[in-house]
N, C-alpha and C positions, 0 to 999 in steps of 0.2 A: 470208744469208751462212753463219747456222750449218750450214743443210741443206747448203748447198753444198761446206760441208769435212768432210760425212758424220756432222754431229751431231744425234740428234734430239730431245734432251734436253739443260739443263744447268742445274745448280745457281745458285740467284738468290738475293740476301737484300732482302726491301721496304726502301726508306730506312724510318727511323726516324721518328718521330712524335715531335719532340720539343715540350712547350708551354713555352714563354716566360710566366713573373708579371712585373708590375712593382709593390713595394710602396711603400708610404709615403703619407701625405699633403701630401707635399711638390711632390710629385711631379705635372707636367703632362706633354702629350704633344710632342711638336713643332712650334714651327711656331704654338701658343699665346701671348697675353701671360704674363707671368710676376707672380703677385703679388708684394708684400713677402713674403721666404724660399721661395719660389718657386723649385721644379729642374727644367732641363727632361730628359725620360726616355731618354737616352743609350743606355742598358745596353740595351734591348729592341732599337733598332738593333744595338748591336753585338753580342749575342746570335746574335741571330736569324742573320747573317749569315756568324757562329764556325760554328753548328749546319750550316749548308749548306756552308758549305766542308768541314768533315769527316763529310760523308755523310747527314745529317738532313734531315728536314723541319721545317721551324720552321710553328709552331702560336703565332700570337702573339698572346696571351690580353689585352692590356690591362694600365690600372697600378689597382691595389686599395690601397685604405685600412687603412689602421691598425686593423683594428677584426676582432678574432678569429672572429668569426662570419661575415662576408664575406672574408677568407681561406680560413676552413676551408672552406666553399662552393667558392669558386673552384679550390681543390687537388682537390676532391672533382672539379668538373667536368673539372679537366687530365687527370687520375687515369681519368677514364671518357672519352677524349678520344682520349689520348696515349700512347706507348711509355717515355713519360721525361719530367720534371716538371723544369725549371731556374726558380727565383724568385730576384729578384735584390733585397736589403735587407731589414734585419729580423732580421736573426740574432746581434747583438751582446749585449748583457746592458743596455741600458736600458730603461726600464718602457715605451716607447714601441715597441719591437722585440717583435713579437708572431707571425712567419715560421715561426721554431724551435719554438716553444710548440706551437703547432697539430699537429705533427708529433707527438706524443706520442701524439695520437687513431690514428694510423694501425695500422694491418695488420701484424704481426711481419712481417720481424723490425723494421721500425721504425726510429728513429734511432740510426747506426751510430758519428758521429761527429760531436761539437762543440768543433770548435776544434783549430787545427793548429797547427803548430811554420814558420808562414810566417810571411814579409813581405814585401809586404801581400796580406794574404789571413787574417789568425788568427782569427776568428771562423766561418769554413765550416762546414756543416751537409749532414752525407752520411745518406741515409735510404734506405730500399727499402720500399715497400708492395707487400706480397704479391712480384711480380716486377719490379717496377717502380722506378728509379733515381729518388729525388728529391734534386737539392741546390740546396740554398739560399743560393747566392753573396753576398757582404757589397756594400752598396749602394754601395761608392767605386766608381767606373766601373774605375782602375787594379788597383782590387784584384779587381771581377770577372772581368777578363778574363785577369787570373793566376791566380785559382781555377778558373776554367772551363776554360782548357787544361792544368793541371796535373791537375784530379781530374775533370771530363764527360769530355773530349775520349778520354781514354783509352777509355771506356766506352763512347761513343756510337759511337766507329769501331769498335768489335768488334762492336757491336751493327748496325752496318751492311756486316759482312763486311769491314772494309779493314784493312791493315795498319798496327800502329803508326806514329804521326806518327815521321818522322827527324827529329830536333834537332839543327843548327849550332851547334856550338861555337865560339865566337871567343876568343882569352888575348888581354887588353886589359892594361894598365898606367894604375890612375884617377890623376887630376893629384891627389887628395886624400887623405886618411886614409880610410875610411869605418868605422867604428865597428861592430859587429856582434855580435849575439848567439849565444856559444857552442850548440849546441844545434839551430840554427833556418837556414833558407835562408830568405836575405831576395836580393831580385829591388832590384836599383839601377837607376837610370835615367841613364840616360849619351848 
């Protein structure tokens, strides 16, 4: 059809490579029993399926444990993989959250940002190895999918040639007070 309307050439961008972590040891796949405290892996589904609707390839790496050396491995393999690194839990400030930490090892310029003025989403983790996007979504499933099209999504679509997302604005009136921090854009569910 190109040649046909006299093109012989035209400017392409490859989808995106994007890998999907899924952290924690809490953490099962689908479709598994669930032990006592037992979660099952959500965020990798819907992930994966945010990155393909805005232009990506989702690279869906599995869920990792807690444990800083099979982390840092597993980013190492996203990192030689993938165009763009999304893990999702790990990034809050408890000694069991070890996502963010790892990130320090990386390639300048490194970790760009820890912790945002959101909600929910305040603990987010934006880093760049060498060329490389990595962010480290906060493991609530509501809060990753607010962090992920608030700060990936922007990234990944230019990364795949598309034009910013349009956002719908709807002026609602809530039946309630809702309480809110000066400062901060917090996300309500209605």
């Amino acid at each position: 059809m190109l040649a046909a309307a006299g093109w012989s050439e035209v400017p392409v961008v490859r989808r995106p490579v994007v890998a999907v972590i899924s952290t924690g040891d809490e953490l099962h796949p689908p479709g598994t029993p669930l032990p006592p405290g037992g979660i099952t892996d959500s965020n990798a589904a819907i992930l994966c399926a945010a990155v393909r609707e805005n232009g990506g390839e989702p690279l869906a790496m599995g869920i990792f444990r807690d444990d800083p050396d099979v982390l840092a491995a597993a980013l190492g393999d996203a990192l030689a993989r993938a165009d763009m690194v999304v893990m999702s839990g790990g990034t809050s400030k408890g000694a069991g959250d070890v996502s963010h930490r790892i990130l320090a090892a990386l390639p300048a310029p490194g970790v760009l940002v820890h912790g945002v003025a959101l909600k929910p989403g305040k603990p987010l983790c934006l880093a760049v190895a060498g060329h490389k996007p990595v962010v480290v979504l906060p493991g609530f499933p509501t809060s990753a999918v607010f962090t992920f099209h608030e700060f990936a999504v922007p990234v990944l679509r230019a990364m795949a040639g598309l034009p910013p997302r349009q956002e719908t604005e709807v002026e609602a009136r809530l039946a309630v007070r809702i309480p809110s921090e000066l400062g901060r854009t917090e996300y309500v569910m209605v």
